[in-house]
C-alpha positions in Angstrom: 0.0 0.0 0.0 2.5 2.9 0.8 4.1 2.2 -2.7 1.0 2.9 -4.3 0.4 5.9 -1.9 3.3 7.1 -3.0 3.1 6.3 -6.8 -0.4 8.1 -6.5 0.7 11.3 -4.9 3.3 12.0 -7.1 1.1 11.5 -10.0 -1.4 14.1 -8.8 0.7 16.4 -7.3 4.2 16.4 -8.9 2.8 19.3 -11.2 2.0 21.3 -9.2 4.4 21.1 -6.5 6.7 21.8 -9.2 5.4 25.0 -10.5 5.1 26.1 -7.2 8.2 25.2 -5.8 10.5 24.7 -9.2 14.0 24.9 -7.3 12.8 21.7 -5.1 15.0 19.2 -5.8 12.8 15.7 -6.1 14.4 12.0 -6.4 12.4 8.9 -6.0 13.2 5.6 -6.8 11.8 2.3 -6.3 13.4 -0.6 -4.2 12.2 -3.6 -3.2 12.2 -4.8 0.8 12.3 -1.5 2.3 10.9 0.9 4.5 9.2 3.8 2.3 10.3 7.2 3.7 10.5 10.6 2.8 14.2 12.5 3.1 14.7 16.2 3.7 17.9 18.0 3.5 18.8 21.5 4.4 21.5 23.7 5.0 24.2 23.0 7.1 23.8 19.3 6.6 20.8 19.0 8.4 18.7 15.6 7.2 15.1 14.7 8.1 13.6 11.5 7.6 10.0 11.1 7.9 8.3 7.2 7.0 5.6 7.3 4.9 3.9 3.1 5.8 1.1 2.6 5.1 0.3 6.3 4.7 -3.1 7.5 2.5 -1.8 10.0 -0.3 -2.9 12.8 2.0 -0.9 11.9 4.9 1.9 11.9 2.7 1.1 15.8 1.5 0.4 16.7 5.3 4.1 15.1 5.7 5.9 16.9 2.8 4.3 20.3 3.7 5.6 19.6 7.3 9.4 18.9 6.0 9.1 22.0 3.5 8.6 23.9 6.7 11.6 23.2 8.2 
């Protein structure tokens, strides 16, 4: 399930996150056996790492708006 989560919110969203955000750097790649998560990196090395399991598609918007925050 958080695949397809995953795989859905980036087909509705990737748009427009893009046009409103078009410096954002986005990556995502598929993998088998692991744990689906969401990376964050700023300045000064700084990482955040938030998992996205079993998450609904908007869960994982509530959870990139929360890491753009940072």
């Amino acid at each position: 399930m958080a695949l397809n989560s995953i795989r859905e919110f980036y087909t509705k969203n990737y748009t427009t996150i893009k046009q409103v955000n078009p410096n954002l750097p986005i990556l995502i790649w598929e993998a088998s056996s692991i744990k689906v998560c969401m990376f964050a990196h700023y300045e000064k090395r700084v990482e955040k790492k938030a998992m996205l399991n079993n998450l609904p598609p908007k869960n994982v918007k509530k959870i990139l708006k929360e890491l753009m925050k940072s």
